[in-house]
PQR file of N, CA, C, O and H, with PARSE charges and radii, in Angstrom:
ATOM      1  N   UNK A   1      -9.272   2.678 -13.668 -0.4000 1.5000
ATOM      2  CA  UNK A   1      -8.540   2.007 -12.623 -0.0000 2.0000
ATOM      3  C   UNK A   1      -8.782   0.510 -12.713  0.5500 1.7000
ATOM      4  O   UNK A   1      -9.955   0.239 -12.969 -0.5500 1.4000
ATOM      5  N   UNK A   2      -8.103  -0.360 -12.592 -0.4000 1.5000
ATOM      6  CA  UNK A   2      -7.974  -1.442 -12.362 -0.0000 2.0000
ATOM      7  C   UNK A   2      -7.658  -1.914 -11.181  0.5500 1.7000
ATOM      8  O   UNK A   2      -6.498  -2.095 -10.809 -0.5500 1.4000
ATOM      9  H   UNK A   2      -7.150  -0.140 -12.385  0.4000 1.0000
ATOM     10  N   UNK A   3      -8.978  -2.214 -10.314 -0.4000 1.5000
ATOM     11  CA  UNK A   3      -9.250  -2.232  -9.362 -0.0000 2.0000
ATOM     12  C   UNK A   3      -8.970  -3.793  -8.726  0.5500 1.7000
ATOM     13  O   UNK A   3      -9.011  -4.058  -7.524 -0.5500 1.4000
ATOM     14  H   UNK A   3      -9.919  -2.067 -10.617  0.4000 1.0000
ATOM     15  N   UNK A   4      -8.662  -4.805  -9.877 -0.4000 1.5000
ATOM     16  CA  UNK A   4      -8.618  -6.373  -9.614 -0.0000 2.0000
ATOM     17  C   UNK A   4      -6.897  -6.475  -9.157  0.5500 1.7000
ATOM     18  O   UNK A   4      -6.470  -7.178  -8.242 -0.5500 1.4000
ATOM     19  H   UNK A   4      -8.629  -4.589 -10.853  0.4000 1.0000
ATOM     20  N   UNK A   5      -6.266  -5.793  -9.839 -0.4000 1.5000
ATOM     21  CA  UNK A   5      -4.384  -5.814  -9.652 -0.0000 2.0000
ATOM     22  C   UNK A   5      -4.464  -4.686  -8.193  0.5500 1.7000
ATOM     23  O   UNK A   5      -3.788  -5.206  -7.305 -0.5500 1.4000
ATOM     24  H   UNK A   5      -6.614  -5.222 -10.582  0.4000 1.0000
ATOM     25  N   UNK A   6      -4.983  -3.541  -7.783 -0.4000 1.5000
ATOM     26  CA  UNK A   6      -4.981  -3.475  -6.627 -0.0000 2.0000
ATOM     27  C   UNK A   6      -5.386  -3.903  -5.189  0.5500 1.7000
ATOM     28  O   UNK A   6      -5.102  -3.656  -4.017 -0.5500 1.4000
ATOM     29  H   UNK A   6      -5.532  -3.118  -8.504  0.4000 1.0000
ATOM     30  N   UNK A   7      -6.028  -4.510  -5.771 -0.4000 1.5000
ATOM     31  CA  UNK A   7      -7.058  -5.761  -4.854 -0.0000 2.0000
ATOM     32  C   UNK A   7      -5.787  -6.810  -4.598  0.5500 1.7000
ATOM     33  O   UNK A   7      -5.174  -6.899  -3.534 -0.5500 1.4000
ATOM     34  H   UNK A   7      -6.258  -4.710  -6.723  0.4000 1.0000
ATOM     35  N   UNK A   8      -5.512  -7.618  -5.855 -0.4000 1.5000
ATOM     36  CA  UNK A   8      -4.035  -8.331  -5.509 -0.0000 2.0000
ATOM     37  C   UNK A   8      -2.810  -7.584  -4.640  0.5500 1.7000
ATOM     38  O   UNK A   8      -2.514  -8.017  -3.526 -0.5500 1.4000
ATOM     39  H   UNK A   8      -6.009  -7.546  -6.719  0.4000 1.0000
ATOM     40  N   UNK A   9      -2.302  -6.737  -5.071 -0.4000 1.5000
ATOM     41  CA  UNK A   9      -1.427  -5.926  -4.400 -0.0000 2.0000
ATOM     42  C   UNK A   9      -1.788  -5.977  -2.756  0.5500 1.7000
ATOM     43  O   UNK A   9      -1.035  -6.551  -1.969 -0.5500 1.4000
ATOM     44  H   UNK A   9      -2.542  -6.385  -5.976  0.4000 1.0000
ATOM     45  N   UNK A  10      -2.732  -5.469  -2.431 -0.4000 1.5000
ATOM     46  CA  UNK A  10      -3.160  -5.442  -1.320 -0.0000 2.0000
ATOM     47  C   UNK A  10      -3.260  -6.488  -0.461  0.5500 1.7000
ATOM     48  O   UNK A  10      -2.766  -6.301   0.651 -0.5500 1.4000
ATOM     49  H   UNK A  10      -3.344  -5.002  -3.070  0.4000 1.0000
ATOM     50  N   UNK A  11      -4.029  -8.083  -0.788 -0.4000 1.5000
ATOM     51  CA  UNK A  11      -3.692  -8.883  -0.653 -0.0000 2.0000
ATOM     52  C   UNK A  11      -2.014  -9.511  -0.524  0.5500 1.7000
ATOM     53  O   UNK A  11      -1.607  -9.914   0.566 -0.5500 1.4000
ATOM     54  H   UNK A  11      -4.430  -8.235  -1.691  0.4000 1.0000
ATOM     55  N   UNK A  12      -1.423  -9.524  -1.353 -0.4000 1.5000
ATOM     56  CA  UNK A  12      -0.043  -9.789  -1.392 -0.0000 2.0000
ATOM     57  C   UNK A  12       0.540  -9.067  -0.332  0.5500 1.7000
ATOM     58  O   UNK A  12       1.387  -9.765   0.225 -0.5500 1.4000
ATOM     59  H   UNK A  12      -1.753  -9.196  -2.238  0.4000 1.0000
ATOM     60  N   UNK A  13       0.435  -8.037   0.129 -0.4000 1.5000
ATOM     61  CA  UNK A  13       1.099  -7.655   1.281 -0.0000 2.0000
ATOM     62  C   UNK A  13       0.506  -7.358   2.795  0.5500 1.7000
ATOM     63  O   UNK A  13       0.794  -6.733   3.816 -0.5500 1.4000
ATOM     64  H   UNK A  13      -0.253  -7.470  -0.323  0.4000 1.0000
ATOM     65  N   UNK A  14      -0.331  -8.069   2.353 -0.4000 1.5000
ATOM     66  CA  UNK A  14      -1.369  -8.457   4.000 -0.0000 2.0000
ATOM     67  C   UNK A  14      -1.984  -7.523   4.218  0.5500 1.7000
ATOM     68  O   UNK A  14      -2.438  -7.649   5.355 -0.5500 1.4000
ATOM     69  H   UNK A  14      -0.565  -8.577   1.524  0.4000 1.0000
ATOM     70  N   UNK A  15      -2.375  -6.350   3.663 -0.4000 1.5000
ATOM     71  CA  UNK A  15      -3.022  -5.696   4.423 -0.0000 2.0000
ATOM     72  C   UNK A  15      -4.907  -5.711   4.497  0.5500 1.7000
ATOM     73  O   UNK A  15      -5.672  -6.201   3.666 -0.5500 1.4000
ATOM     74  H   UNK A  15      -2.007  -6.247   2.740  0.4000 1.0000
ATOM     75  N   UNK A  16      -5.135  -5.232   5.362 -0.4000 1.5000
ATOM     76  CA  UNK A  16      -6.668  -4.789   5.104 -0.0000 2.0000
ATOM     77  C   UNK A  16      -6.825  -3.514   4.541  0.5500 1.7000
ATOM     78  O   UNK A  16      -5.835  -2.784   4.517 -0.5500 1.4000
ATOM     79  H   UNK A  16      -4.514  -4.834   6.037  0.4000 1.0000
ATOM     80  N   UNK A  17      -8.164  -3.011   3.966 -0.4000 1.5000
ATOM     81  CA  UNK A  17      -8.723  -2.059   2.813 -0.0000 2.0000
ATOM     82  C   UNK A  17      -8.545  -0.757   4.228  0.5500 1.7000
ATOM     83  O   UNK A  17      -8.161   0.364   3.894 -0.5500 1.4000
ATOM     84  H   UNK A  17      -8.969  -3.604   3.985  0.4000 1.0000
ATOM     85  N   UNK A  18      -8.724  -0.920   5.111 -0.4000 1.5000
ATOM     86  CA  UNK A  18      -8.364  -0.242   6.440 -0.0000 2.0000
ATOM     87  C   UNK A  18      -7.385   0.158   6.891  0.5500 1.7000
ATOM     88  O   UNK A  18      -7.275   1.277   7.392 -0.5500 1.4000
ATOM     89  H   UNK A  18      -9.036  -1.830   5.383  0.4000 1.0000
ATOM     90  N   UNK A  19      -6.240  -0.903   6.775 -0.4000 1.5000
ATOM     91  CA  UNK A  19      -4.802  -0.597   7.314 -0.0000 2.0000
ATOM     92  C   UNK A  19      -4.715   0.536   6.140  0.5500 1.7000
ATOM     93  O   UNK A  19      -4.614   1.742   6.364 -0.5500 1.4000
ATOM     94  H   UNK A  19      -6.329  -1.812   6.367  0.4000 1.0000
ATOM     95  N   UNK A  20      -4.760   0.056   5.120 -0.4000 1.5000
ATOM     96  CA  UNK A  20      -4.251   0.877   3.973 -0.0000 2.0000
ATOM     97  C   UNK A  20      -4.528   1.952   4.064  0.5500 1.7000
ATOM     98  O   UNK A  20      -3.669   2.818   4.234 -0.5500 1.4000
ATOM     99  H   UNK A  20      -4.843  -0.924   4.939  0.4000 1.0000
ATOM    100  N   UNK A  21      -5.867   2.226   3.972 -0.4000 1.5000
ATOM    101  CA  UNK A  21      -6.551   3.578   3.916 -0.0000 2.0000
ATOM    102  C   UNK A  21      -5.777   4.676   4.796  0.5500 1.7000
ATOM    103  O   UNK A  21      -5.300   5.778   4.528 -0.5500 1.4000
ATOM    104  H   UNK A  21      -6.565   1.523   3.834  0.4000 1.0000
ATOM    105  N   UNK A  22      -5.858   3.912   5.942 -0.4000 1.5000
ATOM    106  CA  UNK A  22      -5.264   4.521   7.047 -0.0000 2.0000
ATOM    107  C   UNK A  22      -3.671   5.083   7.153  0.5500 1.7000
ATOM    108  O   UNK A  22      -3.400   6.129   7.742 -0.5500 1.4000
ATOM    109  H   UNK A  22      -6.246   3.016   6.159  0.4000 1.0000
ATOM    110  N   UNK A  23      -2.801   4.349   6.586 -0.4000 1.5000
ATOM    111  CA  UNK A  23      -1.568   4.410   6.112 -0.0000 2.0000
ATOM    112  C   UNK A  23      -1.348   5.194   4.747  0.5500 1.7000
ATOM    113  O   UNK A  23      -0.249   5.662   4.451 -0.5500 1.4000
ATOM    114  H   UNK A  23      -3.021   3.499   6.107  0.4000 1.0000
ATOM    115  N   UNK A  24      -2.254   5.282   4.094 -0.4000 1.5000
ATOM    116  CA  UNK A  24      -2.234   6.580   3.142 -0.0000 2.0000
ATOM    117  C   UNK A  24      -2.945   7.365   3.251  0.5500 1.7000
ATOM    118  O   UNK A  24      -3.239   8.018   2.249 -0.5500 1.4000
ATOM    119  H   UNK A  24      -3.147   4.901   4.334  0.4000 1.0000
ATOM    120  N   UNK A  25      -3.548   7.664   4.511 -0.4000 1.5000
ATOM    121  CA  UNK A  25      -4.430   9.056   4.824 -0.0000 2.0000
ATOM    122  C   UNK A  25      -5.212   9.182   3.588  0.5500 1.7000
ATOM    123  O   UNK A  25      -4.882  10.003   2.731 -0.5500 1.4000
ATOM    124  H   UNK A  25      -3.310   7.134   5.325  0.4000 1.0000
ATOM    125  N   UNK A  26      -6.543   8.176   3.406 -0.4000 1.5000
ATOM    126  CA  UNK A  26      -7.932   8.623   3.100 -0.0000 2.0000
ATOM    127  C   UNK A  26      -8.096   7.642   4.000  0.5500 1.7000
ATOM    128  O   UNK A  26      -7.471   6.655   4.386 -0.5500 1.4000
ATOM    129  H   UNK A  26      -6.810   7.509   4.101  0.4000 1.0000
ATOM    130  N   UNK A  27      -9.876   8.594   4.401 -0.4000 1.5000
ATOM    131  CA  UNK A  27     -10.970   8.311   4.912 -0.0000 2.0000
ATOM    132  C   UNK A  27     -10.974   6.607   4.045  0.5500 1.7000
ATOM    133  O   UNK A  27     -10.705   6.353   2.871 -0.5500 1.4000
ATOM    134  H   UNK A  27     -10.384   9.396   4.087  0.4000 1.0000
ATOM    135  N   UNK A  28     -11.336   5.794   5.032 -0.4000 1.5000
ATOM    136  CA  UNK A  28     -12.154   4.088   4.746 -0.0000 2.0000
ATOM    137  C   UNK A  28     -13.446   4.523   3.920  0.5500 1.7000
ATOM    138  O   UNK A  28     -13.182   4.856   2.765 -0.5500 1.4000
ATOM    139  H   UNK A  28     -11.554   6.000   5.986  0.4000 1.0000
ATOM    140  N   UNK A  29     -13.882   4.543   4.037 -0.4000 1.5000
ATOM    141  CA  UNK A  29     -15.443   5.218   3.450 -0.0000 2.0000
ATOM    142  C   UNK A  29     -15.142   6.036   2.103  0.5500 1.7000
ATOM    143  O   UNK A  29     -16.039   5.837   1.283 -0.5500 1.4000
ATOM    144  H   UNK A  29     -14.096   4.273   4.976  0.4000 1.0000
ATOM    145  N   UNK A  30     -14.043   6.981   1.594 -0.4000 1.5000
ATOM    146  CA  UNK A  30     -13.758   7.240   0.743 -0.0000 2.0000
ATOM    147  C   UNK A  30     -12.849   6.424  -0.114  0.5500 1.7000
ATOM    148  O   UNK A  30     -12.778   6.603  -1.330 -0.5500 1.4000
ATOM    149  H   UNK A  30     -13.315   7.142   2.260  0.4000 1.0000
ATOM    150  N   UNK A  31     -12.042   5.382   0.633 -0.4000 1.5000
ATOM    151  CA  UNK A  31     -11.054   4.203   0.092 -0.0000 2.0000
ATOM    152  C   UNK A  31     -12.289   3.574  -0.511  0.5500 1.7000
ATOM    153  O   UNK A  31     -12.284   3.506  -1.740 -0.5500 1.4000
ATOM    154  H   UNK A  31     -12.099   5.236   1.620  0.4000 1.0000
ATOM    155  N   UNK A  32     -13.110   3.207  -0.016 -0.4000 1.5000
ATOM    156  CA  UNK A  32     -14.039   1.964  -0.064 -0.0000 2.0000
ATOM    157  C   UNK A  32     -14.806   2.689  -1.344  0.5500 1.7000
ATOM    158  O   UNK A  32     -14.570   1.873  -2.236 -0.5500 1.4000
ATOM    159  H   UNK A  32     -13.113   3.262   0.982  0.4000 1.0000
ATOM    160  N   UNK A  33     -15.401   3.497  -1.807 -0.4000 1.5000
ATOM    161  CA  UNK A  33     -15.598   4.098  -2.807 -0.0000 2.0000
ATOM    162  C   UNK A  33     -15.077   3.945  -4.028  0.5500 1.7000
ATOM    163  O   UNK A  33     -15.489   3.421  -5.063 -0.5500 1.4000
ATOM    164  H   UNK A  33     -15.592   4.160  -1.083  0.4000 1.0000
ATOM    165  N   UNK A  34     -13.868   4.626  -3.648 -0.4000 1.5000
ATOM    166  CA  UNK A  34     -12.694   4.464  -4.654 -0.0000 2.0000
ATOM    167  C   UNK A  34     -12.514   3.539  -5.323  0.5500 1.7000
ATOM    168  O   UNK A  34     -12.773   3.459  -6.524 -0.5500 1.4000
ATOM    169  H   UNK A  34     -13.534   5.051  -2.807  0.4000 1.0000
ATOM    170  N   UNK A  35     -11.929   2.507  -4.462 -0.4000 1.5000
ATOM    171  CA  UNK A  35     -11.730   0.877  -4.770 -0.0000 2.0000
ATOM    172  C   UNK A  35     -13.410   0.286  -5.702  0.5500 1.7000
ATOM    173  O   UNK A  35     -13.458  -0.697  -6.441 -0.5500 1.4000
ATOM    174  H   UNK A  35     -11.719   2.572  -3.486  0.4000 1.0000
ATOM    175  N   UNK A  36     -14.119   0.837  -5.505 -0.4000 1.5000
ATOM    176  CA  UNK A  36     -15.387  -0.066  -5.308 -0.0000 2.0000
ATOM    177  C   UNK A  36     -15.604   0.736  -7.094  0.5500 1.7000
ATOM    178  O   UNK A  36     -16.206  -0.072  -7.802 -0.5500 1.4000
ATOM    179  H   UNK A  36     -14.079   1.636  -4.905  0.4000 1.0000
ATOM    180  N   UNK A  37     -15.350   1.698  -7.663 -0.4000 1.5000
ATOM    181  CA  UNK A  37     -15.939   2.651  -8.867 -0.0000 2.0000
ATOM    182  C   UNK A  37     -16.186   3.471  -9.041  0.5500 1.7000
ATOM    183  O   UNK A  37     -15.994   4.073 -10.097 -0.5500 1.4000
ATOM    184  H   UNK A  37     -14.861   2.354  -7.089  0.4000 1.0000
ATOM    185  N   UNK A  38     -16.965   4.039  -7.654 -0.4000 1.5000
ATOM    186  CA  UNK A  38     -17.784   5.093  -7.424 -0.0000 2.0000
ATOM    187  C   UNK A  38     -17.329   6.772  -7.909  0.5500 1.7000
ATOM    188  O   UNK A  38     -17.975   7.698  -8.399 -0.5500 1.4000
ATOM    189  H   UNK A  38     -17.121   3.550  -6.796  0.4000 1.0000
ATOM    190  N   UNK A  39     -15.507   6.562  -7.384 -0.4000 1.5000
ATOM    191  CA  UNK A  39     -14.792   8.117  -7.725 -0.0000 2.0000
ATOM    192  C   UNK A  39     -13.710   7.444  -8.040  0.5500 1.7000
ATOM    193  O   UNK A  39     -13.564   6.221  -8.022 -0.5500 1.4000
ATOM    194  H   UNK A  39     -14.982   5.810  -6.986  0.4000 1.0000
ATOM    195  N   UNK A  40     -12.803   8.418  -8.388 -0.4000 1.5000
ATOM    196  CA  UNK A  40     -11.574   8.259  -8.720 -0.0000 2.0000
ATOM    197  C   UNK A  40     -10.729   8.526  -7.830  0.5500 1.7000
ATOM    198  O   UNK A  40     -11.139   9.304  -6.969 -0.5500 1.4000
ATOM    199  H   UNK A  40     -12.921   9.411  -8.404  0.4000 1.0000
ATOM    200  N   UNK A  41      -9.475   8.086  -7.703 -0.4000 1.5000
ATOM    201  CA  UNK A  41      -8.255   8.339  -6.621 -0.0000 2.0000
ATOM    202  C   UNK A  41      -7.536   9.508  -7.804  0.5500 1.7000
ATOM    203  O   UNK A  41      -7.254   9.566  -9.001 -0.5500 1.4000
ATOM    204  H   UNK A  41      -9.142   7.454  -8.403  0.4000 1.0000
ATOM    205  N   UNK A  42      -7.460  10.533  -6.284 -0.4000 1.5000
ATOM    206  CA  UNK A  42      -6.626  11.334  -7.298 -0.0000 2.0000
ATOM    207  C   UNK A  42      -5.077  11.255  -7.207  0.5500 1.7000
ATOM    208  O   UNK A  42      -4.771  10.628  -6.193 -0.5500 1.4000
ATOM    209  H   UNK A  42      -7.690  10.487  -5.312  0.4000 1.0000
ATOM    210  N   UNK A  43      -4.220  11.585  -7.764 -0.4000 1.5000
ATOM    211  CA  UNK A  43      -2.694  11.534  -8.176 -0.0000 2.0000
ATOM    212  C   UNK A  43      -2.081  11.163  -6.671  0.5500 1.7000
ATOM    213  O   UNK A  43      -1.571  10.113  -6.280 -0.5500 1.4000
ATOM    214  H   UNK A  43      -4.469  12.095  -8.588  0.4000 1.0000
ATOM    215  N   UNK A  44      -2.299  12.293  -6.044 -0.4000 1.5000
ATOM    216  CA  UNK A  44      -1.777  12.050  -4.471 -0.0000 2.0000
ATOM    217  C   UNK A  44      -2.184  10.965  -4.238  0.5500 1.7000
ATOM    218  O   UNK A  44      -1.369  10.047  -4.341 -0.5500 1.4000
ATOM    219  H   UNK A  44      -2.713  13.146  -6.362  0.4000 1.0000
ATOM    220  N   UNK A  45      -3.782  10.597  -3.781 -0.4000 1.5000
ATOM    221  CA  UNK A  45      -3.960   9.312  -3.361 -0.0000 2.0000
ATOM    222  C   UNK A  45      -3.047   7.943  -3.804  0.5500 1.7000
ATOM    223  O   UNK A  45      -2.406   7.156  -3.107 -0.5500 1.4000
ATOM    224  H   UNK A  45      -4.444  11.342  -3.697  0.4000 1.0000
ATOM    225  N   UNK A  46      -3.248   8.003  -5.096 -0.4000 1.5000
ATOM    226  CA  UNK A  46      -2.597   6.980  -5.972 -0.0000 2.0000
ATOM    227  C   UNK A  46      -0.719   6.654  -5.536  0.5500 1.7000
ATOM    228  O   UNK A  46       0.050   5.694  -5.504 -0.5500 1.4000
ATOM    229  H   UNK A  46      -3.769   8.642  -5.662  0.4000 1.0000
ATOM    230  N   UNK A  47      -0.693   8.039  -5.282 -0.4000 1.5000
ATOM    231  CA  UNK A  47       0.739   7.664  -5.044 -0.0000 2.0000
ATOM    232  C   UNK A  47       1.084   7.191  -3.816  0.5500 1.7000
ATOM    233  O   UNK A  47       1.911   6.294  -3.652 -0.5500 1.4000
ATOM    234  H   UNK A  47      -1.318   8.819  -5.308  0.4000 1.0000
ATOM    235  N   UNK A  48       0.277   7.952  -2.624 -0.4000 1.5000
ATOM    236  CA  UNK A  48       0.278   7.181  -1.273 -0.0000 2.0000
ATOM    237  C   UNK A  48       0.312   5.724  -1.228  0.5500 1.7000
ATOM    238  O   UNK A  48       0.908   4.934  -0.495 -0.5500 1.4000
ATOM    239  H   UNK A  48      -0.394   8.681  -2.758  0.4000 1.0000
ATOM    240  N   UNK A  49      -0.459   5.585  -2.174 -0.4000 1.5000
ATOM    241  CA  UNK A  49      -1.269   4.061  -1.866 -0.0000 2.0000
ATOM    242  C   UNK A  49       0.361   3.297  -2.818  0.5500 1.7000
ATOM    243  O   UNK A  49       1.095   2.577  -2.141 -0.5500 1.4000
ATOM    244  H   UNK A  49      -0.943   6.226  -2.769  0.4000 1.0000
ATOM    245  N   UNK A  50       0.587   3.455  -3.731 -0.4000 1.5000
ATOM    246  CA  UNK A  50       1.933   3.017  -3.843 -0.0000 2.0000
ATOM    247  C   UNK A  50       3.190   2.759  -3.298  0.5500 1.7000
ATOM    248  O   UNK A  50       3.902   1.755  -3.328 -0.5500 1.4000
ATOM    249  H   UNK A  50      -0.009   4.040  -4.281  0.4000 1.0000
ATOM    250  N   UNK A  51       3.390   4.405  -2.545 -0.4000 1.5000
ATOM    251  CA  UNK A  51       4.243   4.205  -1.677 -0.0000 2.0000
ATOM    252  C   UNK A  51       4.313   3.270  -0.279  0.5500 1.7000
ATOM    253  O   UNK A  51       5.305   2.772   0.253 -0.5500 1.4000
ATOM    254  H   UNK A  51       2.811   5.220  -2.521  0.4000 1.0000
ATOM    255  N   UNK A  52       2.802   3.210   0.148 -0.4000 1.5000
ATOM    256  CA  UNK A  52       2.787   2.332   0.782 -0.0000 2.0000
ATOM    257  C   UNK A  52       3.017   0.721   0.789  0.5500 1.7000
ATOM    258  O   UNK A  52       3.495  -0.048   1.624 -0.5500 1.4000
ATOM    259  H   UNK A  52       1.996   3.615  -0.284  0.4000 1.0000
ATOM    260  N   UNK A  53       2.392   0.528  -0.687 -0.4000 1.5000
ATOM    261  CA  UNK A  53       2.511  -0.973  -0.850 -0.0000 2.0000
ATOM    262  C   UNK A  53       4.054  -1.345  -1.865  0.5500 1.7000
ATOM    263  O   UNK A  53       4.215  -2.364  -2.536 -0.5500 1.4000
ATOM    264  H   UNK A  53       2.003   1.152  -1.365  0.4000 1.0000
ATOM    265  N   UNK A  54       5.112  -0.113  -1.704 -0.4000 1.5000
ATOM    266  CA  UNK A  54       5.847  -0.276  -2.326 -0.0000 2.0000
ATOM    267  C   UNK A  54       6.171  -0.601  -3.705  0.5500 1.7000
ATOM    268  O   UNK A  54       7.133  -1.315  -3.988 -0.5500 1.4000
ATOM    269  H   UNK A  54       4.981   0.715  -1.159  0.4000 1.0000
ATOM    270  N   UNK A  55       5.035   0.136  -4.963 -0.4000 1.5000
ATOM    271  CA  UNK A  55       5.210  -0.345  -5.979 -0.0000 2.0000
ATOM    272  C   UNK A  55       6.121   0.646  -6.385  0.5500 1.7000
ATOM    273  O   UNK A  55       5.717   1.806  -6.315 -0.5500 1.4000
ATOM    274  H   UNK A  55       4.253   0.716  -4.733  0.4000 1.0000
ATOM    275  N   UNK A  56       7.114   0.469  -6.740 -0.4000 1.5000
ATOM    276  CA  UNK A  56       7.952   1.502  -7.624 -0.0000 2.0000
ATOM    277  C   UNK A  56       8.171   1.689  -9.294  0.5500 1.7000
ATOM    278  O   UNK A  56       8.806   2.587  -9.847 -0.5500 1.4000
ATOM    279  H   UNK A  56       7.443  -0.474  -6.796  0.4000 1.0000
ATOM    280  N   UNK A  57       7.560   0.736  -9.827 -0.4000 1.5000
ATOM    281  CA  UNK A  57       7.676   0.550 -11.027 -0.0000 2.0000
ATOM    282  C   UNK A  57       6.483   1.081 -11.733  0.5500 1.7000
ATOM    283  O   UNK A  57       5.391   0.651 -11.362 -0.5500 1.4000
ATOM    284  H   UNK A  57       7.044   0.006  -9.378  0.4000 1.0000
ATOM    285  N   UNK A  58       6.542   2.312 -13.093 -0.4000 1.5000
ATOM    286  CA  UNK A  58       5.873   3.097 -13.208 -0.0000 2.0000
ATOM    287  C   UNK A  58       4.786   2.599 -14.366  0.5500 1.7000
ATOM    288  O   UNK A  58       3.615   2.939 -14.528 -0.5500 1.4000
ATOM    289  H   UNK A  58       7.429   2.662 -13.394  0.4000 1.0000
ATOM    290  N   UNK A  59       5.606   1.674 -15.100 -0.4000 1.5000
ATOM    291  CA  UNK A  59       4.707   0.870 -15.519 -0.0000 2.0000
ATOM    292  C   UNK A  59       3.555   0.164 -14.478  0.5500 1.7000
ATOM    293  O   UNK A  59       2.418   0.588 -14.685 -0.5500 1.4000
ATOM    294  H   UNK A  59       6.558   1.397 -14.968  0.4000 1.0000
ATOM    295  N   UNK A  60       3.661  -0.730 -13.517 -0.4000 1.5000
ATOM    296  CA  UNK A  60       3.068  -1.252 -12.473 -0.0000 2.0000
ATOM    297  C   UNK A  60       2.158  -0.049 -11.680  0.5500 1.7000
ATOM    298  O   UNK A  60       1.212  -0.517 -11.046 -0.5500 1.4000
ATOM    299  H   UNK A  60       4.584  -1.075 -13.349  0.4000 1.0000
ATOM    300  N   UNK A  61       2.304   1.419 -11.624 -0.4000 1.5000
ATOM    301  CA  UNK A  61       1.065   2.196 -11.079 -0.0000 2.0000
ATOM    302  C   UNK A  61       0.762   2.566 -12.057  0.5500 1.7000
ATOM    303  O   UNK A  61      -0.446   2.732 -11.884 -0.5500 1.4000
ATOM    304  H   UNK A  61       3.072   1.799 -12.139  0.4000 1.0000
ATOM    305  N   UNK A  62       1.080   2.995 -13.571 -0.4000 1.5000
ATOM    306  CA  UNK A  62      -0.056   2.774 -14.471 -0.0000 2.0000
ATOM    307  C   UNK A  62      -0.958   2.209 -14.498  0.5500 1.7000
ATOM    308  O   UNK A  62      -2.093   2.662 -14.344 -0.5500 1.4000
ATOM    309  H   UNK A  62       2.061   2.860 -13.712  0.4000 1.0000
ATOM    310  N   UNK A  63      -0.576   0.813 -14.753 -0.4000 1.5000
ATOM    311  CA  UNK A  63      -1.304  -0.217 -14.867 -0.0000 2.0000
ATOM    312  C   UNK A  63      -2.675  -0.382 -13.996  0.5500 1.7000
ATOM    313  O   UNK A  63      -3.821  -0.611 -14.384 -0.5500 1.4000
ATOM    314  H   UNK A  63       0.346   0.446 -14.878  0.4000 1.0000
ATOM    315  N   UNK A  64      -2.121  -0.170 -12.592 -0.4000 1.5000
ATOM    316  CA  UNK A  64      -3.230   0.433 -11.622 -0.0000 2.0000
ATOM    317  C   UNK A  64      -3.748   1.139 -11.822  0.5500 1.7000
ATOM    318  O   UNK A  64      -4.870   0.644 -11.922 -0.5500 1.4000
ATOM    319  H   UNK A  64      -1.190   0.017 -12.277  0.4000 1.0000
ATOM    320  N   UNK A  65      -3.853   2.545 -12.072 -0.4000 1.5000
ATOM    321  CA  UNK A  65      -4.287   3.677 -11.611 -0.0000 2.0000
ATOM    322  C   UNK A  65      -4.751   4.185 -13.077  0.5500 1.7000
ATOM    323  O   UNK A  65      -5.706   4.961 -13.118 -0.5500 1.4000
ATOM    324  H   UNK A  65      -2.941   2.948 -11.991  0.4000 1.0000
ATOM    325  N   UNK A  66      -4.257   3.871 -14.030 -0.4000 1.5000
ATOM    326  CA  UNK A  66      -4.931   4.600 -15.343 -0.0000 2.0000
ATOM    327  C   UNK A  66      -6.213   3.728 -15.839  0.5500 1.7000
ATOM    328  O   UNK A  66      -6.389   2.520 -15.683 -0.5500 1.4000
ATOM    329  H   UNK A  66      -3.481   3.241 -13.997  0.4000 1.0000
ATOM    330  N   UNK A  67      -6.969   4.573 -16.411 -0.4000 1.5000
ATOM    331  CA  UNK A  67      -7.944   3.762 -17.320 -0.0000 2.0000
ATOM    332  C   UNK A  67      -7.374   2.884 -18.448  0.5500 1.7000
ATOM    333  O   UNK A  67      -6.454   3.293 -19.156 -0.5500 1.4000
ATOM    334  H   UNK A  67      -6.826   5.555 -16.537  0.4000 1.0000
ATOM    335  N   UNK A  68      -7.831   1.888 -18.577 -0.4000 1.5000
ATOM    336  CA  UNK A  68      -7.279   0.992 -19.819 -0.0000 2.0000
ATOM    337  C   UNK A  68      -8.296   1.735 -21.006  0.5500 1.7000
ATOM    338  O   UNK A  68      -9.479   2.016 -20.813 -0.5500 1.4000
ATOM    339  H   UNK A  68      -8.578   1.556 -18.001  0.4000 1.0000
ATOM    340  N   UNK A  69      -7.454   2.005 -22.407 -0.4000 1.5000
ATOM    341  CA  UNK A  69      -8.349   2.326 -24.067 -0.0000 2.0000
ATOM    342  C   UNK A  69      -8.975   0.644 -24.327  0.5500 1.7000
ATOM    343  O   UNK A  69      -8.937  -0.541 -23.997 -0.5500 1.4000
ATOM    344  H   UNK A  69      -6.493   1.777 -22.564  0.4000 1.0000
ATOM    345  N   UNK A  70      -9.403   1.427 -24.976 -0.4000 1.5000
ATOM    346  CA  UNK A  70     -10.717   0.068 -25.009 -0.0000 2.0000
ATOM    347  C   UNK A  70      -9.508  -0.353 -26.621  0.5500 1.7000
ATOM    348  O   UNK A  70      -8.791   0.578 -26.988 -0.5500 1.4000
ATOM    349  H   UNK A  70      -9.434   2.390 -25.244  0.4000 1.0000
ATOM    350  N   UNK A  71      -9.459  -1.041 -27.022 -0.4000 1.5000
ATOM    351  CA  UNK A  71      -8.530  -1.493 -28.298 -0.0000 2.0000
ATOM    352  C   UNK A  71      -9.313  -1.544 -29.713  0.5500 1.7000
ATOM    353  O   UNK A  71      -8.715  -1.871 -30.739 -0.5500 1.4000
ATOM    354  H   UNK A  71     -10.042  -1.797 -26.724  0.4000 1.0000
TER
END
């Protein structure tokens, strides 16, 4: 996960790590995890959290949500 472009995202559309959480139904405490390394967001999550911040472009929740190969 690339946790620095969802961090932007989030930013860019005002929200707090809270509103969000909350608006895609996970627990703050499990967002905050997530975001932070600890676990992974699974598919659902990932997509909530999209739909919420309106990314539609599938390249753009890749980019988020997959691990980058090391090159």
């Amino acid at each position: 996960m690339q946790a620095n472009l969802l961090r932007a995202e989030i930013a860019y559309h005002g929200m707090s790590y809270k509103e969000l959480a909350e608006r895609a139904k996970i627990s703050t405490s499990a967002f905050s995890a997530k975001i932070n390394g600890q676990r992974p967001f699974d598919v659902d999550e990932a997509t909530r959290i999209c739909d919420v911040l309106k990314i539609e472009e599938a390249e753009k929740r890749a980019n988020i949500f997959l691990k980058q190969m090391p090159q």
